[in-house]
N, C-alpha and C positions, 0 to 999 in steps of 0.2 A: 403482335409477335416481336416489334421491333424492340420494346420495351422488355418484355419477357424475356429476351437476350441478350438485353445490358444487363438485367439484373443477374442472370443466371451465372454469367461469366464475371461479373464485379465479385459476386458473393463466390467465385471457384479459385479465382487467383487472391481474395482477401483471404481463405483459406490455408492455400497454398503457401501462402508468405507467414500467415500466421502460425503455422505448425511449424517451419523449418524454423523461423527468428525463435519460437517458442523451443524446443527441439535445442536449438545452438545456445539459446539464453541459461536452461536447464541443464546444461550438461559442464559449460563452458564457464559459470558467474563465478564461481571461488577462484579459480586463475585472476580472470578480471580483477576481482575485489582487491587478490591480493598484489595486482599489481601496480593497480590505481588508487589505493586504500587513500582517505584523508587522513591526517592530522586527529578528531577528533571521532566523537563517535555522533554526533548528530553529521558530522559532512560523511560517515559510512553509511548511516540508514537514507541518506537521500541520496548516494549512489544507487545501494538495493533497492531503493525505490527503482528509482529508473530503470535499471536492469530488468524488475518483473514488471513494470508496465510499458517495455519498449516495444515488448512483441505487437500486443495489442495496437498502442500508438503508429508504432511504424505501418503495418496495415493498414488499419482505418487511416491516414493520411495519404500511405502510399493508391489506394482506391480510389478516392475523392479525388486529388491530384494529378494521377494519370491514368487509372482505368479508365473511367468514367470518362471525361474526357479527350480520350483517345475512341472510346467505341461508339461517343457520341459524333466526334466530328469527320470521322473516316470509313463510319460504316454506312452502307447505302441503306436509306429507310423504306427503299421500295421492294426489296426482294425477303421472297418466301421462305429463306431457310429457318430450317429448325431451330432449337435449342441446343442439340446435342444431347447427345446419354451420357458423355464424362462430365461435362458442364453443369449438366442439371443434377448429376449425381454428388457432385463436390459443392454445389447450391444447397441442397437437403440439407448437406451435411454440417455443413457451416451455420445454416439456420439451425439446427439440432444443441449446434456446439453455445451459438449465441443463445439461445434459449434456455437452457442448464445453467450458462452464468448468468441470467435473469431471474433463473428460480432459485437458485443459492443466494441471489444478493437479495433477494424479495425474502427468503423466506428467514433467512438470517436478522434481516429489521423486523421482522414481525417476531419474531422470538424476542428479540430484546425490546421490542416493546411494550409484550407482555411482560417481560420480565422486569422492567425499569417501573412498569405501572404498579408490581406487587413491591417494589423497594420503595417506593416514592408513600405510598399508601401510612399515614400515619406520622410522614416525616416533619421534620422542621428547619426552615433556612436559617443556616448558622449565619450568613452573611448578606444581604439581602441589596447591597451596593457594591457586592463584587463581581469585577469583569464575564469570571464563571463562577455561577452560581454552587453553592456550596450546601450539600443538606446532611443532617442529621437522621439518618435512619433506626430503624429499630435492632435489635440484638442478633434477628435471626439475618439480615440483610448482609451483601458482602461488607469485608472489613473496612476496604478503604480501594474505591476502584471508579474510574471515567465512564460513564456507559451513555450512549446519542450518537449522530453521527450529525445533524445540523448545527443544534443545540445540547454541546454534550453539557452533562451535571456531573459533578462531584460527591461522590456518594460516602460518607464515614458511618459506621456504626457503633452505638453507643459501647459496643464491647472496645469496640477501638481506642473511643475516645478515653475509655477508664482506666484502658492499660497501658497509653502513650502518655508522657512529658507534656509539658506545653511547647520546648523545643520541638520535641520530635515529632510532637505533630504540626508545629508549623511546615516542618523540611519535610513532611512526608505531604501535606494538602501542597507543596511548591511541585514535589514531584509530576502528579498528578495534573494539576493547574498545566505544567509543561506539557505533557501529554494533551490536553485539550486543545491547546493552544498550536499546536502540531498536528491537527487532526491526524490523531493516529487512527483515529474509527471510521473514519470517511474511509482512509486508505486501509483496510481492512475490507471495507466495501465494497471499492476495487477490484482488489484482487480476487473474492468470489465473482465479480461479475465480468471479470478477465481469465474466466478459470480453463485450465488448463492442468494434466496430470505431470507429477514429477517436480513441479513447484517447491512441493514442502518444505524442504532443507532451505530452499534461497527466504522463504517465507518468514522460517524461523530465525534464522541467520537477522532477517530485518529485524524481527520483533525483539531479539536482544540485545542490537546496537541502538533502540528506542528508550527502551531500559535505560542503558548507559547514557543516552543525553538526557533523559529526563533526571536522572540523578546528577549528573552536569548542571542541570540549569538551575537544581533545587539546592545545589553547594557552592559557597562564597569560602567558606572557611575550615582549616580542621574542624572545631567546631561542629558546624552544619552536619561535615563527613560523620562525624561517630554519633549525633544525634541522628543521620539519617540511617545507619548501619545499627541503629540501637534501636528504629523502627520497622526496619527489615525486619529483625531478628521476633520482636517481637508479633506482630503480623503474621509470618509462617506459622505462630500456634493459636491465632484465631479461626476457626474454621479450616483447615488447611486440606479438607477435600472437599470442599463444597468448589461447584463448577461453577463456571463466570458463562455469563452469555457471549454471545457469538461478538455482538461490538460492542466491548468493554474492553478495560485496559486497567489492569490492579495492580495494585504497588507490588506484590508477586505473582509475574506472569507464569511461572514457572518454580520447584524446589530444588530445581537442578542449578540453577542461575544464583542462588542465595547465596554459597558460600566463593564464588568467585567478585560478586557484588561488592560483597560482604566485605571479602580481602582488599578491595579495591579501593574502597571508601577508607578505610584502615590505615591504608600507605599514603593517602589521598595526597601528601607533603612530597612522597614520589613521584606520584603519577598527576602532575598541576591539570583540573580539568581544563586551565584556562588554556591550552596550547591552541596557537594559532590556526586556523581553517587553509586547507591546502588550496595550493596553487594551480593547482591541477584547471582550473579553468579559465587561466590568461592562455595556455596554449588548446582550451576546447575553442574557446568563441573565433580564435583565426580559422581554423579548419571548419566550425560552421559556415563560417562566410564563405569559404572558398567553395563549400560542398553547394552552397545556397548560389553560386554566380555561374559554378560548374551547371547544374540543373537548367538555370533562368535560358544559361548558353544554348545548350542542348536540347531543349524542353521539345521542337519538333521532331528532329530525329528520334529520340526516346520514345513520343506518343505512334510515331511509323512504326519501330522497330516490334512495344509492345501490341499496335494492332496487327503485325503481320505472328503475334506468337499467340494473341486471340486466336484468330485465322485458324491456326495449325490446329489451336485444342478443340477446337469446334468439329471439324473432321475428324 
């Protein structure tokens, strides 16, 4: 029973926390974004990262941390109380919740598995000594897109490869290579297996400030820019409804993002990708430390205060 009652109440207040940080993260991130925005657009998609995987994090550490060792060292192991009805009902509920982002991140890899097996099938490694591998697909395959989440591959198809430059398609295979290199598919993974509703917007939000660094990282020069805006362009008429699987990542995430991309790459001599990465984290790492010595300080009173709010939810 004693057991039965850690777990019930770890998994009710991991709940708890996790709904309202989700709840506040959800409603609250574009204030944030724009008020802590970086510099660049790779230091904005690793902000949004963090913002949609704080909720989950903050949880799961805050449980292990100090539930758990709060109900472990201040509850008596010899007495017969129950569970609780709120407790075990906010238990359910939580294993419900974790299990749905199990079966979304599970069923999501298995779709792109099959789906990478039917791309892969016939293909050819165009580069067979490069860091991520790089294959030549057939005509009906996507045009030009990252699909894996341990081992992602570089997927071109021959339509692609017919109708791009030899520029354009170095700068669009760098795009791409970026994106692998950033596992943007792992984090994709995540986020179904962090799932939570009302997400979407901060979701999409990341996945077009990814875009924007991968096109960052794939341009050194005007140059690059209109070879890569010359790849856009042409891209959007290969295939341009055929659907990407679940963890994949194509040089057009979207036909909404094209002509803002587009224009961006264009000005590219206005808009220098090379601008400096914000500073925004010489004054986070003081305030981690301080929150990290506040905690270390406190860490009895805290593990008392939350078993005496066990306590309460249990009655």
């Amino acid at each position: 029973m004693f057991v039965a009652r850690c777990i019930g109440i770890s998994l009710a207040l991991f709940l708890l926390l996790y709904v309202s940080v989700s709840l506040a993260v959800s409603r609250g991130w574009d204030l944030l974004w724009r008020m802590f925005r970086p510099r660049t657009a790779r230091g904005s998609a690793r902000l949004l990262f963090a913002l949609r995987t704080l909720p989950f994090l903050l949880a799961s550490v805050f449980t292990v941390v100090f539930t758990v060792p709060s109900f472990l060292l201040l509850e008596p192991r010899s007495t017969d109380e129950a569970v609780g009805v709120v407790p075990l009902m906010l238990g359910l509920c939580c294993l419900a919740l974790l299990a749905a982002g199990i079966v979304q991140a599970a069923s999501a890899q298995m779709r792109t598995s099959r789906a990478l097996m039917q791309w892969l099938d016939g293909s050819t490694v165009m580069d067979p000594k490069a860091a991520v591998p790089v294959f030549r697909t057939r005509t009906d395959a996507p045009s030009l897109t990252v699909a894996g989440v341990r081992e992602p591959k570089v997927l071109i198809s021959e339509a692609a490869i017919a109708a791009l430059t030899p520029q354009e398609l170095r700068t669009a295979l760098k795009h791409e290579i970026a994106h692998a290199r950033s596992y943007d598919n792992l984090k994709k993974l995540l986020f179904r297996l962090s799932a939570f509703p009302g997400m979407g917007s901060l979701e999409r939000a990341w996945t077009e400030q990814t875009e924007l660094a991968a096109d960052d990282a794939a341009v050194s020069c005007f140059g690059d820019a209109l070879d890569l805006a010359g790849a856009l362009i042409k891209v959007s008429r290969l295939n341009p409804s055929k659907a990407q699987a679940a963890l994949t990542t194509g040089l057009l995430h979207s036909s909404t993002a094209l002509g803002a991309r587009v224009q961006r790459l264009v000005s590219w001599e206005n808009h220098p990708v090379s601008a400096p990465e914000s500073t925004h984290w010489r004054y986070t790492l003081p305030s981690v430390a301080g929150t990290l010595f506040l905690v270390v300080s406190t860490y009895s009173s805290v593990l008392t205060g939350l078993h005496a709010v066990t306590e309460w939810l249990v009655r």
